[in-house]
Structures are given as C-alpha cells and as structure tokens.
C-alpha positions in Angstrom: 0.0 0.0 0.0 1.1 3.1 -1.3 1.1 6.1 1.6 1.4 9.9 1.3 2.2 12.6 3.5 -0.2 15.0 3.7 1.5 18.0 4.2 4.1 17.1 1.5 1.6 16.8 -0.8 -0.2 20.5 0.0 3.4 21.7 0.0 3.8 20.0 -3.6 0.3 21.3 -4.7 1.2 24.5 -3.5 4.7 24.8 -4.9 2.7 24.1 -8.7 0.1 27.0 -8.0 3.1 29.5 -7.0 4.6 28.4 -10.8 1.6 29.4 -12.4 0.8 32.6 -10.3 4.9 33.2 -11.4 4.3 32.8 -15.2 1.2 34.8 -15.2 2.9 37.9 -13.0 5.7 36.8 -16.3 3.6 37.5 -19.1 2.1 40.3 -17.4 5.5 42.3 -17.8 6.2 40.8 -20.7 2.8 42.5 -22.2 3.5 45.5 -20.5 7.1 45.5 -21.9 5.6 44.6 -25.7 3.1 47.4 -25.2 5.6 50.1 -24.6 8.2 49.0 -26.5 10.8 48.3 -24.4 12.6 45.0 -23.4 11.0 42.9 -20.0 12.9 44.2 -16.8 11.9 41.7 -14.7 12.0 38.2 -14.6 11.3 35.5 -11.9 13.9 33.5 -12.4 17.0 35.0 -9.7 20.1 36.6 -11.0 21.8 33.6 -9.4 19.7 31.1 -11.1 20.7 32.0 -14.8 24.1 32.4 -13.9 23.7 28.6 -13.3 22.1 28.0 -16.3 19.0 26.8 -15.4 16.3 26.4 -18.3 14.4 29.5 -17.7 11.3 28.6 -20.4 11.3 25.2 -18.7 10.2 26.0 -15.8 7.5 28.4 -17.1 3.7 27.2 -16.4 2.7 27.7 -20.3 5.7 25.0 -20.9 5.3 23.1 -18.0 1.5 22.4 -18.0 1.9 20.8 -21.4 5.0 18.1 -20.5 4.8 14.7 -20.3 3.9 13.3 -16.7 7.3 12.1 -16.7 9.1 15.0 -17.6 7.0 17.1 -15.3 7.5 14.9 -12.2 11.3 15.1 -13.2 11.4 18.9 -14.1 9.5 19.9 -10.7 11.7 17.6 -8.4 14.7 19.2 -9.8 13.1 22.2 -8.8 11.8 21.2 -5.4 14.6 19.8 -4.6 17.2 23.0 -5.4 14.4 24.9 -3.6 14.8 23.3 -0.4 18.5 22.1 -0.8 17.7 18.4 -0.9 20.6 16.7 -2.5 19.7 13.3 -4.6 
C-alpha cells in the first residue's frame, strides 16, 4: 500500500500553484514591456539562477502544464529539490 504525507503533498500542490501565479505575473510584464516598446525588466527566475544556467522557459507554467507526466515529475523535483536544498 502506497502512503502519502499530507502535508508534503499541499506543500507539492502549493509549490505548482506559485509556478503558475509566477508565469502569469511573467507574461504580465512581458505584455507591459511589448506594449511600450521596451525589453522585460523583470524576470522570476533569480540573477543567481541564470548564472547557473537553469532552463528558464522550462520552468515556465505555459511550458510546464503541457510536459509529459514524466518530464513534469522530473522537471519539478529538480526544482523542489534546489528549492529546499535536498541533494539526490
């Protein structure tokens, strides 16, 4: 019998919802930006983040929604885990 945590799953459930809220604050600027002509100033993903490289569009709801199950369980435990610091 398979069990799950409760709270790791509202954490997990929450952690999707604040990706989405993310890319929609996203294309907000980027509308905004578009609209007046100049490039987006602000972007969600940290400074720190794209110095590591990190696939910025991957982790964007509009691209995320549509993955496989399998890539989406593997691109959000990549990013849980560098969330919280987990090492695999």
């Amino acid at each position: 019998m398979c069990r799950f945590n409760p709270v790791e799953v509202i954490e997990q459930i929450t952690y999707l919802l604040f990706l989405k809220r993310l890319d929609e604050v996203q294309e907000l600027e980027e509308r905004k930006a578009a609209h007046l002509g100049k490039p987006v100033e602000k972007t969600y993903l940290s400074r720190r983040e794209r110095r590591k490289g990190l696939p910025y569009e991957d982790y964007r709801w509009k691209r995320f929604k549509n993955a496989a199950p399998d890539e989406m369980f593997k691109r959000f435990s990549e990013a849980f885990h560098r969330h919280h610091g987990f090492r695999r």
